[in-house]
Every structure is written in C-alpha cells, then in structure tokens.
MDTraj code that builds the backbone (N, CA, C; nanometers):
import mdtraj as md
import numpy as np

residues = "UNK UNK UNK UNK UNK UNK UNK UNK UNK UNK UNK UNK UNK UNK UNK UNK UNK UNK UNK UNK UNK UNK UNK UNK UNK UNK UNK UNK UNK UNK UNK UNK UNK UNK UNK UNK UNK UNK UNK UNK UNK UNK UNK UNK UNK UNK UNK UNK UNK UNK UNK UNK UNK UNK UNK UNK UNK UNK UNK UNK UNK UNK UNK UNK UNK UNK UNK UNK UNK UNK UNK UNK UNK UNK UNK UNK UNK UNK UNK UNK UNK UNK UNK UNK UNK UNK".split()
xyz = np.array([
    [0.0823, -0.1198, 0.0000],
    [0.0000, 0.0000, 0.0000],
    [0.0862, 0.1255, 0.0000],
    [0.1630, 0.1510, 0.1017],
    [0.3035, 0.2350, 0.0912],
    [0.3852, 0.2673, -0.0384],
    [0.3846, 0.1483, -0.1221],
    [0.4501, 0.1545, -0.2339],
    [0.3503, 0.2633, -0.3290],
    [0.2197, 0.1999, -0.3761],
    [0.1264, 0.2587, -0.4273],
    [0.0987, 0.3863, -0.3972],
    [0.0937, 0.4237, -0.3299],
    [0.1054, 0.6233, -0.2463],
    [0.2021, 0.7140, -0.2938],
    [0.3305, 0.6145, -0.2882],
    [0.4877, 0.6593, -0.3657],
    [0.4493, 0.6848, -0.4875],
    [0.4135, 0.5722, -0.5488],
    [0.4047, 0.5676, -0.7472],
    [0.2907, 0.6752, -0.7602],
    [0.2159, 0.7131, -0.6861],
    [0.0841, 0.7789, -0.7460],
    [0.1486, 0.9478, -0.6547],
    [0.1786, 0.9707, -0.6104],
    [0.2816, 1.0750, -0.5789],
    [0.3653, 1.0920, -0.7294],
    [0.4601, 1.0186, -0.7192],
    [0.5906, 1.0170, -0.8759],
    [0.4821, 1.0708, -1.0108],
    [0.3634, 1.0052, -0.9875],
    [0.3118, 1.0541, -1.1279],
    [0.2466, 1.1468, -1.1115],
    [0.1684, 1.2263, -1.0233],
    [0.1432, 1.3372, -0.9992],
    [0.2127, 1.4370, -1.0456],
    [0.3357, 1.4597, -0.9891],
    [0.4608, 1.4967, -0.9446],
    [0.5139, 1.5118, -1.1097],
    [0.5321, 1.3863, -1.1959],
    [0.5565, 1.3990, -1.3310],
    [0.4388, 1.5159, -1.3919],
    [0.3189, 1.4429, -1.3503],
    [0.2336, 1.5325, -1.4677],
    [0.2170, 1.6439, -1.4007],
    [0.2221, 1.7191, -1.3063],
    [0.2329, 1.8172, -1.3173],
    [0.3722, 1.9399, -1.3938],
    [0.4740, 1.8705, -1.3616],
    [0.6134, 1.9256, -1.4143],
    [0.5722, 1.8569, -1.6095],
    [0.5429, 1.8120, -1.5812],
    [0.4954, 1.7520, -1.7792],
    [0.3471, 1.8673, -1.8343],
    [0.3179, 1.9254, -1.7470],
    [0.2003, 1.9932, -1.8114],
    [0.2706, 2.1432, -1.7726],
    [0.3666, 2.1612, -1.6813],
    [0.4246, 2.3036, -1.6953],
    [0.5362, 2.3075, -1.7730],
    [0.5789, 2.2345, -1.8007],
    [0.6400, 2.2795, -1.9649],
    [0.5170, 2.3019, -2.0665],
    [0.4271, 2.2014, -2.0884],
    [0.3425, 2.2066, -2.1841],
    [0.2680, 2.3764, -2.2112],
    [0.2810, 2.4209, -2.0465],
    [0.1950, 2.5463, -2.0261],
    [0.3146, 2.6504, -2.1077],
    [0.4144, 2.5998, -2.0528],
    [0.5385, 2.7038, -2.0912],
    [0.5803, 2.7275, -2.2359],
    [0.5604, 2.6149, -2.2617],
    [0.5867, 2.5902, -2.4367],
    [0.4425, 2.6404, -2.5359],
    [0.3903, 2.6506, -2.4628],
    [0.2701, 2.6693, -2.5297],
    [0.2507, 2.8616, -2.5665],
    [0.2613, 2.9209, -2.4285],
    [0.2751, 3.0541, -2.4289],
    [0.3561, 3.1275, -2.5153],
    [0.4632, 3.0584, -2.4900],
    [0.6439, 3.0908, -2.5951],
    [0.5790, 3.1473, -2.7177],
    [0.5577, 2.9710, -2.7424],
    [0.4881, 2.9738, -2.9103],
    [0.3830, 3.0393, -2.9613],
    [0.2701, 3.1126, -2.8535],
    [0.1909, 3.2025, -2.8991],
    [0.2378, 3.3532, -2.9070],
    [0.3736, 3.3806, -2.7666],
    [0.3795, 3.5212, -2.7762],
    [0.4583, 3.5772, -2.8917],
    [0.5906, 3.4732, -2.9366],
    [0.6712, 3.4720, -3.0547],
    [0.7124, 3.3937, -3.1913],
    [0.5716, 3.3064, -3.2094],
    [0.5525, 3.2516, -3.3354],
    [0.4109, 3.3078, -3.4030],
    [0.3601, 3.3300, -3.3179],
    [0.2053, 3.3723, -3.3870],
    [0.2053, 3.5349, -3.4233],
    [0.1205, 3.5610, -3.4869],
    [0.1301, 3.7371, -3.5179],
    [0.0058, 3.7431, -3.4433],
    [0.0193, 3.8725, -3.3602],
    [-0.0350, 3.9646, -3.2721],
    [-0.1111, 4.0238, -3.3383],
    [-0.0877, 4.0979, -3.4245],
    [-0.1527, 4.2022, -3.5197],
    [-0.1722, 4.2026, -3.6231],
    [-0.2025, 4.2966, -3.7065],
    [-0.1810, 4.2911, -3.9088],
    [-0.0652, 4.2913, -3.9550],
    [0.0546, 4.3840, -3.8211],
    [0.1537, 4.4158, -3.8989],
    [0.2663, 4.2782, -3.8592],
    [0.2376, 4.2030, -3.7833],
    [0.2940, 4.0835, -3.7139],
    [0.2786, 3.9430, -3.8274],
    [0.1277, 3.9728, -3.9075],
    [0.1412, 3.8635, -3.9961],
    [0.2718, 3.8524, -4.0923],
    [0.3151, 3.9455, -4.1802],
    [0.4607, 3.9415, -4.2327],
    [0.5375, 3.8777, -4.1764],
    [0.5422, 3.9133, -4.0402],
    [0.6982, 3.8636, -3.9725],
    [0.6208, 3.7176, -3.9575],
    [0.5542, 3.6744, -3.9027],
    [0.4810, 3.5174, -3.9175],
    [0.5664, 3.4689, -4.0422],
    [0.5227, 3.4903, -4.1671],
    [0.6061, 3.4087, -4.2496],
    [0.7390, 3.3199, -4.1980],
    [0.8435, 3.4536, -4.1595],
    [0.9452, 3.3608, -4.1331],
    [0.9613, 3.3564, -3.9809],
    [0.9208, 3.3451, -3.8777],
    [0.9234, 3.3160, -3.7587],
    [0.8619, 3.2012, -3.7586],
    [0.7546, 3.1602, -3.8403],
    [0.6746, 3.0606, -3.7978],
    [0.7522, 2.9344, -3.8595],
    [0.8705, 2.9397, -3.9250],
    [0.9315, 2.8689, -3.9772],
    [1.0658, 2.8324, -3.9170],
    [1.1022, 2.9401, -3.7849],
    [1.2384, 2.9323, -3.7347],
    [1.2254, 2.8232, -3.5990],
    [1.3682, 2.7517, -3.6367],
    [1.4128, 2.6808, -3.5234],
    [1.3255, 2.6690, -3.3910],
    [1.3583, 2.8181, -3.3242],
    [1.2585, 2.8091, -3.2140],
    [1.1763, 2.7470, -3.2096],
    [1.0463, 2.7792, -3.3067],
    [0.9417, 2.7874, -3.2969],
    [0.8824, 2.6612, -3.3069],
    [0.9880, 2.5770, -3.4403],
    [0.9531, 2.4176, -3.4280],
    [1.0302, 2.3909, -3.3479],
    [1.0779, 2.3740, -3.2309],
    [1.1013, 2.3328, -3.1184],
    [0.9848, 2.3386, -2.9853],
    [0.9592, 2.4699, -2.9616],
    [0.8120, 2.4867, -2.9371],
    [0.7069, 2.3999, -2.9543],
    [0.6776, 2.3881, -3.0597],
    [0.5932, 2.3107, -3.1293],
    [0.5789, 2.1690, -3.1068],
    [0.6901, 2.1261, -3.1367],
    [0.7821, 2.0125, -3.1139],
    [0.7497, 1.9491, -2.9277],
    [0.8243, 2.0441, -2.8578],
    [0.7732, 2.0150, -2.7067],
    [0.6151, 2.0382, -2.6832],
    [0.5515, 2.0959, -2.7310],
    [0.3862, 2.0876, -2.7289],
    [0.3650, 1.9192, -2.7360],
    [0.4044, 1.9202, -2.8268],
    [0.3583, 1.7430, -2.9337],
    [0.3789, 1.6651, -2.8645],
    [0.5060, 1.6683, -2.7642],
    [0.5727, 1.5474, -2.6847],
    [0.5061, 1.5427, -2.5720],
    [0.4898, 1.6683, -2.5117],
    [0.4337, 1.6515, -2.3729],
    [0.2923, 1.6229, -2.3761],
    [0.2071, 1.6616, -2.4740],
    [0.0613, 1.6657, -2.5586],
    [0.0231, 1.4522, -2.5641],
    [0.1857, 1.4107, -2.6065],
    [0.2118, 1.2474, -2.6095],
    [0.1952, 1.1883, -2.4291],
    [0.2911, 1.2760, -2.3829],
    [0.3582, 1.2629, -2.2514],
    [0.1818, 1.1711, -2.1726],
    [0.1023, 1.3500, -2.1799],
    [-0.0631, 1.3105, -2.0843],
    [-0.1302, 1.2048, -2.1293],
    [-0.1269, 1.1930, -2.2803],
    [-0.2219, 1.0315, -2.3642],
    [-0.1725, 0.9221, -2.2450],
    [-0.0125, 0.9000, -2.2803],
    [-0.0085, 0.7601, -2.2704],
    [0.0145, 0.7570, -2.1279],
    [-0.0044, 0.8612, -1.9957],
    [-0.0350, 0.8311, -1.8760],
    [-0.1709, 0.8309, -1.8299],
    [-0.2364, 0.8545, -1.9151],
    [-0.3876, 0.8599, -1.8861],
    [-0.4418, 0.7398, -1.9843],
    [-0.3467, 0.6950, -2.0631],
    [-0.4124, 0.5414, -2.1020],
    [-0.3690, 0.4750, -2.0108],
    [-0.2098, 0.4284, -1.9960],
    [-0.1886, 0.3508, -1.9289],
    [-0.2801, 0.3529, -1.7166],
    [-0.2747, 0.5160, -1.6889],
    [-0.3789, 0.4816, -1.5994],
    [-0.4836, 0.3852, -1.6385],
    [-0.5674, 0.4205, -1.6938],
    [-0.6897, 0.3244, -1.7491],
    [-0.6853, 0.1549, -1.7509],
    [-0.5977, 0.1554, -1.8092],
    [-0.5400, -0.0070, -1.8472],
    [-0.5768, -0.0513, -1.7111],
    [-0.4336, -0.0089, -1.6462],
    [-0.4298, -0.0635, -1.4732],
    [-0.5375, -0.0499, -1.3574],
    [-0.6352, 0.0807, -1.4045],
    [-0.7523, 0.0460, -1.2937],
    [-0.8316, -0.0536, -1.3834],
    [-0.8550, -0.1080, -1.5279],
    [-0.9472, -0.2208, -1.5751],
    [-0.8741, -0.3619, -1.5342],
    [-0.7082, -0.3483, -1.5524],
    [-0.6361, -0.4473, -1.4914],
    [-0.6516, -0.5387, -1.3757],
    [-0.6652, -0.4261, -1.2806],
    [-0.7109, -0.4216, -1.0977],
    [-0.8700, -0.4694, -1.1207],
    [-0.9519, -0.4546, -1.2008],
    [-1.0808, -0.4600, -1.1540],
    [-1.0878, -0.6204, -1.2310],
    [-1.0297, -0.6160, -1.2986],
    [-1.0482, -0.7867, -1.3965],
    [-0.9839, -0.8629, -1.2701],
    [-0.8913, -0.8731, -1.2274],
    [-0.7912, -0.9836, -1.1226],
    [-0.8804, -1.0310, -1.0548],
    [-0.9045, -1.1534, -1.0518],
    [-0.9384, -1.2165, -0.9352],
    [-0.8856, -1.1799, -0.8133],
    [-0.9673, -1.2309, -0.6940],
    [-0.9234, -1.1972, -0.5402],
    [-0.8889, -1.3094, -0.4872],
])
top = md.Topology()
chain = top.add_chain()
for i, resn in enumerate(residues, 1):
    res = top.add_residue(resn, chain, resSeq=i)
    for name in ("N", "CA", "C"):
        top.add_atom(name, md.element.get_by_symbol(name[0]), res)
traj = md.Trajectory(xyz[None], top)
C-alpha cells in the first residue's frame, strides 16, 4: 500500500512538471511565433518557420504524447485491478 502512495505521488509529481512545460511551451509559441496584429502577420512568415518555434511546437507534441499515454496507461491498470481475481 506504501509503495502505491509513492508511485501515485511520482506521477502526480511527473504530470504536473509535464504539463508546466506544456503550459510554458505553449505561451512561448503564442507570444513569438504567432502574429499579434496585421503588422505581425509578415513577420509570421518567417518566424513561424524558425528553429525556435519548431522546437516549441515540437515540445507541445511530446508533452501533448507525454498526458495520452499516462492517462491510457492509468486506465489499463484500474481495468487491470478490476479484472484480477481476489
């Protein structure tokens, strides 16, 4: 039972630090890849194309991966737990 408290702590603990990048990466990429204004669309062209920005992007996608497959694999293991015999 002790053990189980630990692991569900660790993943807490992950997804929260996994969703504040996500928050962080997310902002980045709106305040300096996206255009603000009319006169911001121009510069969009090539910002929205620089390094940064697919990096940005890039960490969105992963951490966006990161929540799926802890919120599947949650799932699995409480249908896991409920199938087992006692």
């Amino acid at each position: 039972m002790k053990m189980a408290l630990v692991a569900t702590k660790a993943a807490l603990l992950a997804m929260t630090l996994n969703y504040g990048v996500h928050l962080g990466s997310s902002f980045a990429y709106m305040k300096f890849c996206l255009p603000q204004d009319f006169y911001d669309t121009a510069r969009a062209f090539v910002t929205t194309a620089s390094p940064m920005c697919t990096m940005l992007l890039s960490t969105m996608q992963l951490t966006q991966n990161n929540v799926a497959v802890v919120i599947t694999t949650s799932i699995a293991a409480i249908v896991a737990g409920a199938l087992k015999p006692t």
